[in-house]
CHARMM internal coordinates of N, CA and C (Angstrom, degrees):
IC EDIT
DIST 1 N 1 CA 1.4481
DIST 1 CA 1 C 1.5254
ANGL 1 N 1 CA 1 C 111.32
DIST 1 C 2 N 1.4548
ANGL 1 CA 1 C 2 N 124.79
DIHE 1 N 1 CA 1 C 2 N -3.61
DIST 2 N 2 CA 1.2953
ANGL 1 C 2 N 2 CA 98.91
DIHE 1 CA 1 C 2 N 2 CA 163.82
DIST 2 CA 2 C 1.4373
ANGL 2 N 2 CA 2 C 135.14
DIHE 1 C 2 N 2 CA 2 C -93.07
DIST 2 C 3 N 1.2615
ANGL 2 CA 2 C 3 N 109.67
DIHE 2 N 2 CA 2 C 3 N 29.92
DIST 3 N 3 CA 1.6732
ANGL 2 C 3 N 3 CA 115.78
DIHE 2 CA 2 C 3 N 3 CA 140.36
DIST 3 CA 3 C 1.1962
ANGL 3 N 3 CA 3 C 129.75
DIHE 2 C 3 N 3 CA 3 C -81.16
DIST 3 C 4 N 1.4542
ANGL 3 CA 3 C 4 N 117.67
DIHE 3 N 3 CA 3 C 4 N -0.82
DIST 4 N 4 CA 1.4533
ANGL 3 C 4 N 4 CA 123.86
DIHE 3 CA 3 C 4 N 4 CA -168.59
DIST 4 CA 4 C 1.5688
ANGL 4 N 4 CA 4 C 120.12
DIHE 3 C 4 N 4 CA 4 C -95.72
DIST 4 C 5 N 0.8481
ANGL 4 CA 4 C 5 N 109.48
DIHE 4 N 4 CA 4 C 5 N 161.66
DIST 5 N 5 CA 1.6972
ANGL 4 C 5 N 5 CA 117.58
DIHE 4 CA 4 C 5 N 5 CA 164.07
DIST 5 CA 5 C 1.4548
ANGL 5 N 5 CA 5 C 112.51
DIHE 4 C 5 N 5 CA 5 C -97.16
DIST 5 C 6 N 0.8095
ANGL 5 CA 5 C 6 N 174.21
DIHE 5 N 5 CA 5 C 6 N 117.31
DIST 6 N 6 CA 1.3019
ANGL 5 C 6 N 6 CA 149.07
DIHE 5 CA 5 C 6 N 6 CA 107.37
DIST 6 CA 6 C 1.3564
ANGL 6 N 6 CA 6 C 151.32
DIHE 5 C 6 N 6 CA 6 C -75.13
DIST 6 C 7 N 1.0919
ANGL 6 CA 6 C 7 N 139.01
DIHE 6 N 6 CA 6 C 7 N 149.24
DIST 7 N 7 CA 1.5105
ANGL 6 C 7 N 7 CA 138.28
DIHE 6 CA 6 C 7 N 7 CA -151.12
DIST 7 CA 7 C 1.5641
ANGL 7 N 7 CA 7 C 107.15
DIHE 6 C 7 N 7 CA 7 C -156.60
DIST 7 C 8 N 0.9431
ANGL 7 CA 7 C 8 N 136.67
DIHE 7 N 7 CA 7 C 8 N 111.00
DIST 8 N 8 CA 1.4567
ANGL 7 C 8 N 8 CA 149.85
DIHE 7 CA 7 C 8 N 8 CA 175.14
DIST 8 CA 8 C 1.7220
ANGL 8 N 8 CA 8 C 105.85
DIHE 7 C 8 N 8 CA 8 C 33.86
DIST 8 C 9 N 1.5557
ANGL 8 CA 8 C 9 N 92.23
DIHE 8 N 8 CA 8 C 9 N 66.95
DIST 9 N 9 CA 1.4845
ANGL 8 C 9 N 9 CA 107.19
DIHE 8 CA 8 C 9 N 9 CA 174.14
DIST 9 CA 9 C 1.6782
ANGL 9 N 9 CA 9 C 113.74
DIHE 8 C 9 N 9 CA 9 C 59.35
DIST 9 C 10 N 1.4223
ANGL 9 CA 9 C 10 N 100.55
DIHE 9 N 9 CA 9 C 10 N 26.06
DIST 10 N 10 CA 1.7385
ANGL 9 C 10 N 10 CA 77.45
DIHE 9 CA 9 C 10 N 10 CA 167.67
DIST 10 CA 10 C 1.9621
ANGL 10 N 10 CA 10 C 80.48
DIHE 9 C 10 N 10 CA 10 C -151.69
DIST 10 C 11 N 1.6341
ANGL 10 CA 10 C 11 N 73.36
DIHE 10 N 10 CA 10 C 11 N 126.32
DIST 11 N 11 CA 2.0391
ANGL 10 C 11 N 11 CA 95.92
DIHE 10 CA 10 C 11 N 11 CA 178.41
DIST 11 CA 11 C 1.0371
ANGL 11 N 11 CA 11 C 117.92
DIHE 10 C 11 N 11 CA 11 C -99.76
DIST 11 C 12 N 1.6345
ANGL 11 CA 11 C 12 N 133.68
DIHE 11 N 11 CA 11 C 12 N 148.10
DIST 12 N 12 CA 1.1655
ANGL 11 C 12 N 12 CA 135.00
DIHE 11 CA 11 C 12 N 12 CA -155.11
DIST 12 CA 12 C 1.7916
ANGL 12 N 12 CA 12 C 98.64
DIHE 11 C 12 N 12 CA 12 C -141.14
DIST 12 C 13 N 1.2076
ANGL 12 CA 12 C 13 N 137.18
DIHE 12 N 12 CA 12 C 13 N 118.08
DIST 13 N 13 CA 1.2104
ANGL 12 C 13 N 13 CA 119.38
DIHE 12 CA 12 C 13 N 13 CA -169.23
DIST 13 CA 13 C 1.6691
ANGL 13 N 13 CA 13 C 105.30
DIHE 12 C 13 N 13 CA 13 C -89.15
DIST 13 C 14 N 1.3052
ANGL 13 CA 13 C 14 N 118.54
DIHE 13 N 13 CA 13 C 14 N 136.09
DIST 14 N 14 CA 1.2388
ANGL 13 C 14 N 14 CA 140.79
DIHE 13 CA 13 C 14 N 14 CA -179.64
DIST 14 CA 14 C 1.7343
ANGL 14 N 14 CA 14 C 106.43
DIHE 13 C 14 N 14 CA 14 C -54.79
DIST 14 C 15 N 1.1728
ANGL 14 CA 14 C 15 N 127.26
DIHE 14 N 14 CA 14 C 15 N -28.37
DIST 15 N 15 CA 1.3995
ANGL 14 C 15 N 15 CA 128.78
DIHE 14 CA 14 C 15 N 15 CA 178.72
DIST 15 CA 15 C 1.5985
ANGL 15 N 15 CA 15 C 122.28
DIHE 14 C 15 N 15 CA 15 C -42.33
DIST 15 C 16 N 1.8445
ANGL 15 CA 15 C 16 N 84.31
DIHE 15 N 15 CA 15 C 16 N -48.65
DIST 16 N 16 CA 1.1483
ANGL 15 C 16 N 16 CA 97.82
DIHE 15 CA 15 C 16 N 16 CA -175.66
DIST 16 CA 16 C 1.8335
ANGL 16 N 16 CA 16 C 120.87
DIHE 15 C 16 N 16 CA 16 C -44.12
DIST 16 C 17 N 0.8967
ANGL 16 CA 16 C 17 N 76.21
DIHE 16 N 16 CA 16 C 17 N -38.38
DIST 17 N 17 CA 2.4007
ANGL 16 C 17 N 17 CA 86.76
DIHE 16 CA 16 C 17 N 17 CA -175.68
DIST 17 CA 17 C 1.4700
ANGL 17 N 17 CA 17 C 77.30
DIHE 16 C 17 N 17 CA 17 C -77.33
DIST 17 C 18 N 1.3043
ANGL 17 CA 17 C 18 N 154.85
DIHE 17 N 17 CA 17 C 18 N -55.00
DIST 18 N 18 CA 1.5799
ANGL 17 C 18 N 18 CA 112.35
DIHE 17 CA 17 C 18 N 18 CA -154.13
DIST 18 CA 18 C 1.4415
ANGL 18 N 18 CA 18 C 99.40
DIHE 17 C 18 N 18 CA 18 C -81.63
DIST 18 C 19 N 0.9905
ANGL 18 CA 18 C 19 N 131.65
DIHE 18 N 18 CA 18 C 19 N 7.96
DIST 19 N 19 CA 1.5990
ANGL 18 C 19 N 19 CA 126.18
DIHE 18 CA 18 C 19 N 19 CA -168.94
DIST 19 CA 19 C 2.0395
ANGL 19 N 19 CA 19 C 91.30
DIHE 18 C 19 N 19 CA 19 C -101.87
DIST 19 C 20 N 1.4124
ANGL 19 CA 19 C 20 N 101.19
DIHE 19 N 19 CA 19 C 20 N -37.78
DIST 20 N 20 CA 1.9123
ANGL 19 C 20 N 20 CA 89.41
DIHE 19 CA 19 C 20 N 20 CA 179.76
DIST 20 CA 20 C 1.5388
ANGL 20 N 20 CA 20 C 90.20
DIHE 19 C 20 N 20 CA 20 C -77.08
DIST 20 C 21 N 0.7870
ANGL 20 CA 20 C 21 N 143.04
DIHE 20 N 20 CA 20 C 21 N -38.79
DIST 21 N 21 CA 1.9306
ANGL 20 C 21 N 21 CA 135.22
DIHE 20 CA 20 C 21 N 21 CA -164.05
DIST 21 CA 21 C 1.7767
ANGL 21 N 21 CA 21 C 102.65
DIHE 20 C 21 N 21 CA 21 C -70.66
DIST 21 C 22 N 1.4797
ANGL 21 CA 21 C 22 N 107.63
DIHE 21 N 21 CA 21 C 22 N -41.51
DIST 22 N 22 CA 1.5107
ANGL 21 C 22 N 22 CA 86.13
DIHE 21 CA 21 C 22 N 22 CA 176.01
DIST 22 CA 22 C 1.4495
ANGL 22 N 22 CA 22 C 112.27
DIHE 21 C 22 N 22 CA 22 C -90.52
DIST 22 C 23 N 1.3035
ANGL 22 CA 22 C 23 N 133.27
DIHE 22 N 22 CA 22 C 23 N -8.73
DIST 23 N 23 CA 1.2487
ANGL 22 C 23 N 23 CA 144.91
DIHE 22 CA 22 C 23 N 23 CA 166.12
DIST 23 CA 23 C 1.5458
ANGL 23 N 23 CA 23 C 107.33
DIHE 22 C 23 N 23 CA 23 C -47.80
DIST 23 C 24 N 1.3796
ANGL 23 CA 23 C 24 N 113.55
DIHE 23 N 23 CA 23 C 24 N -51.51
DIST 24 N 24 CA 1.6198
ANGL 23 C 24 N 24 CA 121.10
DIHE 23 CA 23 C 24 N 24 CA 171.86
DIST 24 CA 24 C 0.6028
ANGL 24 N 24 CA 24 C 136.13
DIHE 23 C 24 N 24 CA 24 C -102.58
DIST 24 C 25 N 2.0018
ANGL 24 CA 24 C 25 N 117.58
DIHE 24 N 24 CA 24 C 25 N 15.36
DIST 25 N 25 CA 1.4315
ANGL 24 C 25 N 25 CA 116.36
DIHE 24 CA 24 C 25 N 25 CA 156.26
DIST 25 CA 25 C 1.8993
ANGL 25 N 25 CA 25 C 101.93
DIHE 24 C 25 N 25 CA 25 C -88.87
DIST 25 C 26 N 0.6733
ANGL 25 CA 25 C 26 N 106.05
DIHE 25 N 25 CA 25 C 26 N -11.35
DIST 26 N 26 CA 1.8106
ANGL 25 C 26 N 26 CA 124.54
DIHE 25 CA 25 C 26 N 26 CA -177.58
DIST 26 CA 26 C 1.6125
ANGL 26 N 26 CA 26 C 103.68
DIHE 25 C 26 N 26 CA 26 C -59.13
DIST 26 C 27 N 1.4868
ANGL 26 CA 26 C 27 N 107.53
DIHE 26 N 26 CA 26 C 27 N -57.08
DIST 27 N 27 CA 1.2778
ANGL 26 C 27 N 27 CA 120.21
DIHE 26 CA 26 C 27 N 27 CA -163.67
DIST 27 CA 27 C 1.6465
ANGL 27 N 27 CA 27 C 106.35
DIHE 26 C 27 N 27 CA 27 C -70.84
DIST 27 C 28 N 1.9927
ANGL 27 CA 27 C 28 N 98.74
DIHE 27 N 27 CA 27 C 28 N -47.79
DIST 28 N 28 CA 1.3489
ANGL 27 C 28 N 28 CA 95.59
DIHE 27 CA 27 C 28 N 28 CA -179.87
DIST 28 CA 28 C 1.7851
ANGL 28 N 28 CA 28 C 124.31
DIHE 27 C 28 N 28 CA 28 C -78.91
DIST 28 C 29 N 1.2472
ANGL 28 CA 28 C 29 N 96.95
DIHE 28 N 28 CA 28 C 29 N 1.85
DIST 29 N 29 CA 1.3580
ANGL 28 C 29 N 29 CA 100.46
DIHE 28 CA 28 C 29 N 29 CA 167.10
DIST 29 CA 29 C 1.5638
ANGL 29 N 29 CA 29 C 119.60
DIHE 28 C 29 N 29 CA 29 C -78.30
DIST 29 C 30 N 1.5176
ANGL 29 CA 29 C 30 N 106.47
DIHE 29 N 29 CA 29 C 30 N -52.32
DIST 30 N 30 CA 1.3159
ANGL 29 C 30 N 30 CA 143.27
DIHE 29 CA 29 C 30 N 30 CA 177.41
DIST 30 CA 30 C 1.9620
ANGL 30 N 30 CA 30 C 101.82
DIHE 29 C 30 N 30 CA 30 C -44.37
DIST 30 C 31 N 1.5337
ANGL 30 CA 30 C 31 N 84.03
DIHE 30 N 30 CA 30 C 31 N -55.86
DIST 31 N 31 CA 1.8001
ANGL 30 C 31 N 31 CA 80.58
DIHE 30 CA 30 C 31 N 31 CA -177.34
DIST 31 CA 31 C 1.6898
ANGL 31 N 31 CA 31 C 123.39
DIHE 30 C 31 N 31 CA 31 C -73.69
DIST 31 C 32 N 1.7494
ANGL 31 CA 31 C 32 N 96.84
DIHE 31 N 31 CA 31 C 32 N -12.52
DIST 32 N 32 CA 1.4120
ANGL 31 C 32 N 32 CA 92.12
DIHE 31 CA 31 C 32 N 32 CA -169.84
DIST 32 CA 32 C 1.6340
ANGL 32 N 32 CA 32 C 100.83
DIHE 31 C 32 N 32 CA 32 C -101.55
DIST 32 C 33 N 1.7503
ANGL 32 CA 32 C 33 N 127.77
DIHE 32 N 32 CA 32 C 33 N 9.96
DIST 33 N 33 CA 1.4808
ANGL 32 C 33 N 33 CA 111.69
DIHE 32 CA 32 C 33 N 33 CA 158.83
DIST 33 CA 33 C 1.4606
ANGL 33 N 33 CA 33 C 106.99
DIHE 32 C 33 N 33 CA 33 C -113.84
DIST 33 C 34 N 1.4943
ANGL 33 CA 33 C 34 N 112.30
DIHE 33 N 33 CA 33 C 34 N 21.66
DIST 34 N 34 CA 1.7212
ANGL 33 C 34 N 34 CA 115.56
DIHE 33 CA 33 C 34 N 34 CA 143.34
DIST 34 CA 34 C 0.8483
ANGL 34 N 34 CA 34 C 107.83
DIHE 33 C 34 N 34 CA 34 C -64.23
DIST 34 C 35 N 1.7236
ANGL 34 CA 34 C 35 N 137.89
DIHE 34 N 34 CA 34 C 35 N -75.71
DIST 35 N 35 CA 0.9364
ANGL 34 C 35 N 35 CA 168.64
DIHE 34 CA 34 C 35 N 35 CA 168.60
DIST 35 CA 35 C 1.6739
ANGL 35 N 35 CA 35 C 97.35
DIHE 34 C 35 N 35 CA 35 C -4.31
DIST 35 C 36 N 1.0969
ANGL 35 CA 35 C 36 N 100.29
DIHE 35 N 35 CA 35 C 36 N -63.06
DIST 36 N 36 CA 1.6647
ANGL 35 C 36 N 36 CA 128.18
DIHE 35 CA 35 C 36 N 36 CA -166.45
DIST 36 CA 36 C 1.3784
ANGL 36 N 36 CA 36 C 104.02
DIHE 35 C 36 N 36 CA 36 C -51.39
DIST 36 C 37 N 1.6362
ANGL 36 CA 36 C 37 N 126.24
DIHE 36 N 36 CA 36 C 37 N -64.24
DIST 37 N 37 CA 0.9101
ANGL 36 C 37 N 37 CA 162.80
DIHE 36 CA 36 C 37 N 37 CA -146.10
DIST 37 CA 37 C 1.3728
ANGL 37 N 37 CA 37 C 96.24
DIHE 36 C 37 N 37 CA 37 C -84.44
DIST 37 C 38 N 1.4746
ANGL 37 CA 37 C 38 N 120.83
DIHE 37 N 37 CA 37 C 38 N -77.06
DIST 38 N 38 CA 1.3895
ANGL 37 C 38 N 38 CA 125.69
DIHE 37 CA 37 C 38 N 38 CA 154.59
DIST 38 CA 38 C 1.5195
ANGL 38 N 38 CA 38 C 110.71
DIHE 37 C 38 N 38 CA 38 C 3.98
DIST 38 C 39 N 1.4095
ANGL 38 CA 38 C 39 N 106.63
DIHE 38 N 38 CA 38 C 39 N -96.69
DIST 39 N 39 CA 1.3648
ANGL 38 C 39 N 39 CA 135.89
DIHE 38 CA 38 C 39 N 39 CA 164.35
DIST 39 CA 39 C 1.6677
ANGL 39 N 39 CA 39 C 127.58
DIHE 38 C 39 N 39 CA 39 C -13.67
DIST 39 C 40 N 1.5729
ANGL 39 CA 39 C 40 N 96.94
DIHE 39 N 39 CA 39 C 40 N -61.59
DIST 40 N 40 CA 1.4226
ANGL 39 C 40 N 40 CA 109.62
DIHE 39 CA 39 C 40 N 40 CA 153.21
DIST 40 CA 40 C 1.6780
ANGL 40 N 40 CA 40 C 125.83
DIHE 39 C 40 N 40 CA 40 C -38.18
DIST 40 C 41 N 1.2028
ANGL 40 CA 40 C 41 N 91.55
DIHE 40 N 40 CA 40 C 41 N -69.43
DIST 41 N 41 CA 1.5414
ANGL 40 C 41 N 41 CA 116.39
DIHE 40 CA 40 C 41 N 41 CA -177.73
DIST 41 CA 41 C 1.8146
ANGL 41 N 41 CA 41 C 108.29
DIHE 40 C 41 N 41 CA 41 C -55.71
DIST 41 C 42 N 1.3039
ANGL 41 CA 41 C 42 N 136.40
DIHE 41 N 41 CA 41 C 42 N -40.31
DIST 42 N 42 CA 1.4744
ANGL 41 C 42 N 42 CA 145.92
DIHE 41 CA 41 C 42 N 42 CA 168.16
DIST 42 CA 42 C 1.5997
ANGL 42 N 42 CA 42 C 87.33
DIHE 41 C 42 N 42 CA 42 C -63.13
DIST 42 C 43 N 1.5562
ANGL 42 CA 42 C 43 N 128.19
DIHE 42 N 42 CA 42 C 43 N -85.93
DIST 43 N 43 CA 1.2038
ANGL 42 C 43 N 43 CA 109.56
DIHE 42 CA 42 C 43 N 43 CA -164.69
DIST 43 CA 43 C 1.7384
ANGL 43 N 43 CA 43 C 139.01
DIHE 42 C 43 N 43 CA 43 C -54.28
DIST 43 C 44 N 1.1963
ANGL 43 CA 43 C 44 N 84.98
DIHE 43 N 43 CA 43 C 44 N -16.14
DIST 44 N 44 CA 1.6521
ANGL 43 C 44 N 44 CA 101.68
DIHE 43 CA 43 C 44 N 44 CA 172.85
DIST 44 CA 44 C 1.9462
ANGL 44 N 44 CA 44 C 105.57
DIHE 43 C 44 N 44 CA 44 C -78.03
DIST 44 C 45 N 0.9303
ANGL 44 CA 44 C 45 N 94.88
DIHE 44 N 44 CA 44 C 45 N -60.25
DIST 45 N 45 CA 1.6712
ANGL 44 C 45 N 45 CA 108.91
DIHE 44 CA 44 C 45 N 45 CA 174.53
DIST 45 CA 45 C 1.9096
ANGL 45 N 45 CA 45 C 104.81
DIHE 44 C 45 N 45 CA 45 C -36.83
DIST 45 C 46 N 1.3325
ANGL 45 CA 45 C 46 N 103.39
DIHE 45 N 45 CA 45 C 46 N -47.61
DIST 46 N 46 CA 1.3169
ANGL 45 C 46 N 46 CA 105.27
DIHE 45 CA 45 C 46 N 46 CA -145.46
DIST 46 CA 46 C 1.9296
ANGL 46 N 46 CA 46 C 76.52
DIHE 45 C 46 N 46 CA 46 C -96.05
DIST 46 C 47 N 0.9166
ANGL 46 CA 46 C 47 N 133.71
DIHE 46 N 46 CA 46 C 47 N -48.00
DIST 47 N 47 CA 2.1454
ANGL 46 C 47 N 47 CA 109.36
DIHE 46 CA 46 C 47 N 47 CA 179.76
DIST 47 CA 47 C 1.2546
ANGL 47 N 47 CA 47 C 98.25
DIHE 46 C 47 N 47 CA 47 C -58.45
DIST 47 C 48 N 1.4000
ANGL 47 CA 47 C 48 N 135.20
DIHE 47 N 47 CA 47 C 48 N -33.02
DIST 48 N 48 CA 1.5564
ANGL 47 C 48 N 48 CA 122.43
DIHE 47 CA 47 C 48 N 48 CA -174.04
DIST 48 CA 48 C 1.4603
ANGL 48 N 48 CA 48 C 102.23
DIHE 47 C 48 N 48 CA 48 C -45.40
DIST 48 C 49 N 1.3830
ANGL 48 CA 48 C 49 N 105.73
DIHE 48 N 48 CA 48 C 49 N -50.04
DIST 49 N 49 CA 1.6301
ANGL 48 C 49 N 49 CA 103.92
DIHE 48 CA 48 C 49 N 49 CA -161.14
DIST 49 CA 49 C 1.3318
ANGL 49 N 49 CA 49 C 119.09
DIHE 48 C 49 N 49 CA 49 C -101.50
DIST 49 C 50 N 1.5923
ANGL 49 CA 49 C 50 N 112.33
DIHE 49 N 49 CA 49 C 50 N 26.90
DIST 50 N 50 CA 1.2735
ANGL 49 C 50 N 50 CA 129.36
DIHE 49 CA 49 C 50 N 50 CA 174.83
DIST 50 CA 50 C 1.2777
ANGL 50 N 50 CA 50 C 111.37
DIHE 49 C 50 N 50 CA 50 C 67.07
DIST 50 C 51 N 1.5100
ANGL 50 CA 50 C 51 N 125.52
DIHE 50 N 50 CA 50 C 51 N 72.60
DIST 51 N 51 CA 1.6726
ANGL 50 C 51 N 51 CA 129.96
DIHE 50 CA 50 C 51 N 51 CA -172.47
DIST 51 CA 51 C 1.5400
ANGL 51 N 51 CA 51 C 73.56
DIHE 50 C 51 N 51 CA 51 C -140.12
DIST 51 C 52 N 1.1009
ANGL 51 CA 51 C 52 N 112.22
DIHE 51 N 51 CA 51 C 52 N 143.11
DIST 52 N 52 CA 1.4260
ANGL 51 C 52 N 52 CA 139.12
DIHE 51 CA 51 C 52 N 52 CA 166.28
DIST 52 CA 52 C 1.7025
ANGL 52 N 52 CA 52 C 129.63
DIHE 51 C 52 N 52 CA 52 C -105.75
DIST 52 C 53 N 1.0703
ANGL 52 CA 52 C 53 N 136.43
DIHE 52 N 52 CA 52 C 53 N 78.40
DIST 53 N 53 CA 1.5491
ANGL 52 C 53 N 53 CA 125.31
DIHE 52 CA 52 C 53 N 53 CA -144.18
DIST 53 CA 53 C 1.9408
ANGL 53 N 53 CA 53 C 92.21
DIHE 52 C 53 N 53 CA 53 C -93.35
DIST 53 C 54 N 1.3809
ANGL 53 CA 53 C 54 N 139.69
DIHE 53 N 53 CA 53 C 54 N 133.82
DIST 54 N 54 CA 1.0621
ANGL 53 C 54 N 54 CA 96.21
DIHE 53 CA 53 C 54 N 54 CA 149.91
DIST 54 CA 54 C 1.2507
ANGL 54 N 54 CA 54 C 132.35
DIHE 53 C 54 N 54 CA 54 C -128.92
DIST 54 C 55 N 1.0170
ANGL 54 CA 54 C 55 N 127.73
DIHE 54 N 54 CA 54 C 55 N 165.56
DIST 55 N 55 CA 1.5222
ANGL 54 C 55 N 55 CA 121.21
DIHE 54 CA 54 C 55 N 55 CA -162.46
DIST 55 CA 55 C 1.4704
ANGL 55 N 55 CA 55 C 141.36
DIHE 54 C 55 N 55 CA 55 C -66.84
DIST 55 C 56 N 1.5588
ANGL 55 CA 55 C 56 N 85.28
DIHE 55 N 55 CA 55 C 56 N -8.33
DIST 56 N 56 CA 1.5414
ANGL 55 C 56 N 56 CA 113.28
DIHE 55 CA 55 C 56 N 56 CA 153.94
DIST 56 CA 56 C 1.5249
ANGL 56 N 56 CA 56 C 140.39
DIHE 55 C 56 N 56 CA 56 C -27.08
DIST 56 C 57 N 1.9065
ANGL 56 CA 56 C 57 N 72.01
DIHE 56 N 56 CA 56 C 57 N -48.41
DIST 57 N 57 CA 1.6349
ANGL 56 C 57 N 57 CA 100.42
DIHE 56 CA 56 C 57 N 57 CA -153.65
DIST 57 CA 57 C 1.4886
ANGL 57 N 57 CA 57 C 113.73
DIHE 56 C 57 N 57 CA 57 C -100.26
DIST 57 C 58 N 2.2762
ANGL 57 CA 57 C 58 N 102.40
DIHE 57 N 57 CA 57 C 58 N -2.59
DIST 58 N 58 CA 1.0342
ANGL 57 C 58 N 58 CA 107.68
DIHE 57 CA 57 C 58 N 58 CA -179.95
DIST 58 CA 58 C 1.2418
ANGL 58 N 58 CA 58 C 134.63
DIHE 57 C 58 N 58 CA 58 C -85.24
DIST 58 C 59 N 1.5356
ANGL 58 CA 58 C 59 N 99.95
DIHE 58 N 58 CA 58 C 59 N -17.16
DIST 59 N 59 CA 1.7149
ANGL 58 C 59 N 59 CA 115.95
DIHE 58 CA 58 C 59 N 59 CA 176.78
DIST 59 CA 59 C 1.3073
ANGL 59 N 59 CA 59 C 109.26
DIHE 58 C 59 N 59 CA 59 C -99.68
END
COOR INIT
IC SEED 1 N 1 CA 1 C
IC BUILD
């Protein structure tokens, strides 16, 4: 029981929150090399077809 919580006989195991916290570092990791990838994939797309972006112009 010392993973547990308890409170007037009804226990709740503490795991549970590290299991949603790494659950949503997963996702926000997950979503940010979509993101990435995405990104990749437009700039790659776009020299194929002779678009020039430059990075100059991005900041």
């Amino acid at each position: 029981m010392a993973n547990a919580y308890c409170h007037n006989r009804y226990c709740e195991s503490t795991k549970k929150e590290e299991l949603n916290e790494s659950m949503n570092k997963k996702i926000l990791i997950g979503g940010y090399l979509l993101f990435l990838v995405a990104l990749t994939a437009i700039v790659l797309y776009g020299a194929s077809i002779g678009v020039y972006i430059d990075p100059t112009t991005l900041s």
